[in-house]
N, C-alpha and C positions, 0 to 999 in steps of 0.2 A: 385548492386555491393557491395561487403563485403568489409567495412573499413580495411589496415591492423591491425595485432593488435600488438602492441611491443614485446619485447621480456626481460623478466626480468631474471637475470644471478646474481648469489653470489658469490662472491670472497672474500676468506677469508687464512688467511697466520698468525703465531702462534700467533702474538699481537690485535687480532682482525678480524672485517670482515667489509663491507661492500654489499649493493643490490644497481644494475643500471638497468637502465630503455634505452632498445637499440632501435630505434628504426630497419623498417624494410626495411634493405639495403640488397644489393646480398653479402658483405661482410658480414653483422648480420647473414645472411641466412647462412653461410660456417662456420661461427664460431658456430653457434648452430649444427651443424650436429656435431661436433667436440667434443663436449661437452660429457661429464665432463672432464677438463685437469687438466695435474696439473704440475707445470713448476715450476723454481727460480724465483726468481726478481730478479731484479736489479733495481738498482737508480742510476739517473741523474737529479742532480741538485732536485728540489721540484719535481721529477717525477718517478714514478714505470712504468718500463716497461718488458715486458716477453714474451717468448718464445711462442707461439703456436700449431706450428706445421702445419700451414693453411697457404697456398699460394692463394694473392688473387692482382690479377693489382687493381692499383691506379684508385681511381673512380675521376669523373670529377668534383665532389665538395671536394676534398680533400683539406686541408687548414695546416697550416705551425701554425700560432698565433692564439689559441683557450683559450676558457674561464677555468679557473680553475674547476677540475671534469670533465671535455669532457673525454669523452670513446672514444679514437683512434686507430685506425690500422694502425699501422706504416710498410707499404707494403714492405718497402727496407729489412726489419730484419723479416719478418712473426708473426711481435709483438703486443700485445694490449700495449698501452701507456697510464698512469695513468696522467696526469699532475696534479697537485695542485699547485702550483707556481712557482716560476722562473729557467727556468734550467741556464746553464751557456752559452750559445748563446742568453738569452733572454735581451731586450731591456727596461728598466725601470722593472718592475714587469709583466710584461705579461709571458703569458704559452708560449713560443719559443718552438716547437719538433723539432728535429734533421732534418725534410725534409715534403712535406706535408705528411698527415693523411688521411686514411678515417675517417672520424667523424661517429659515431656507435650510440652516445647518450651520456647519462649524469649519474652521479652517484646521488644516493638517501641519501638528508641528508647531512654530511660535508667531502668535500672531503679530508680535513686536517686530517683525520685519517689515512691518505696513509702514513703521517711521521710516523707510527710505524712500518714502516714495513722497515728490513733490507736487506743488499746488501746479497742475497745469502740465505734469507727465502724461505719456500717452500710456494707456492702461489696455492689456488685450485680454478676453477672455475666451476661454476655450473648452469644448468636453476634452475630456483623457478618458483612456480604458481602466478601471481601477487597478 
């Protein structure tokens, strides 16, 4: 039996980029067939989130308080959700999303480089070869 094997994706918007590391969910599976997109952002609170264009239901480990950098799909909006710290529902400093997430995976490196990016940048996203 063949190990999955992740799935690495680039996203990059004018002030910079960043590479994640998804792992292999039927949500990761829907978003790579999708690929290349290229959407706005928007920001909430310490968090980038954006359009897709990918309708995908809520999976059963979806989670609401995740770690700073989680890669989510936020199923209500058809959105990838960036968190890096506190949006404005969040409780002390934790990552609060709007409702729960598919959790997709984790960004590579500091996900504090998400505060470059503004309300209404254009955001692209990409596969990479790992």
């Amino acid at each position: 039996m063949q190990t999955p094997t992740p799935t690495h994706i680039r996203i990059s918007w004018p002030a910079g980029h960043l590479t994640a590391t998804l792992d292999d969910t039927p949500t990761t599976q829907a978003l790579a067939k999708a690929l290349p997109l290229v959407s706005t952002a928007r920001t909430w609170g310490e968090e980038v989130y954006f359009d897709t264009g990918v309708a995908v239901p809520r999976e059963t480990n979806a989670r609401q308080v995740v770690e700073p950098g989680t890669v989510a799909f936020w199923t209500d909006g058809d959105a990838l959700a960036l968190p890096y710290g506190p949006t404005p529902i969040s409780q002390g400093d934790e990552c609060r999303l709007a409702s729960p997430c598919n959790v997709l995976g984790h960004i590579d490196g500091d996900p504090r480089l998400l505060a470059t990016v503004r309300d209404g940048d254009p955001v692209r996203v990409e596969l990479v070869d790992a």
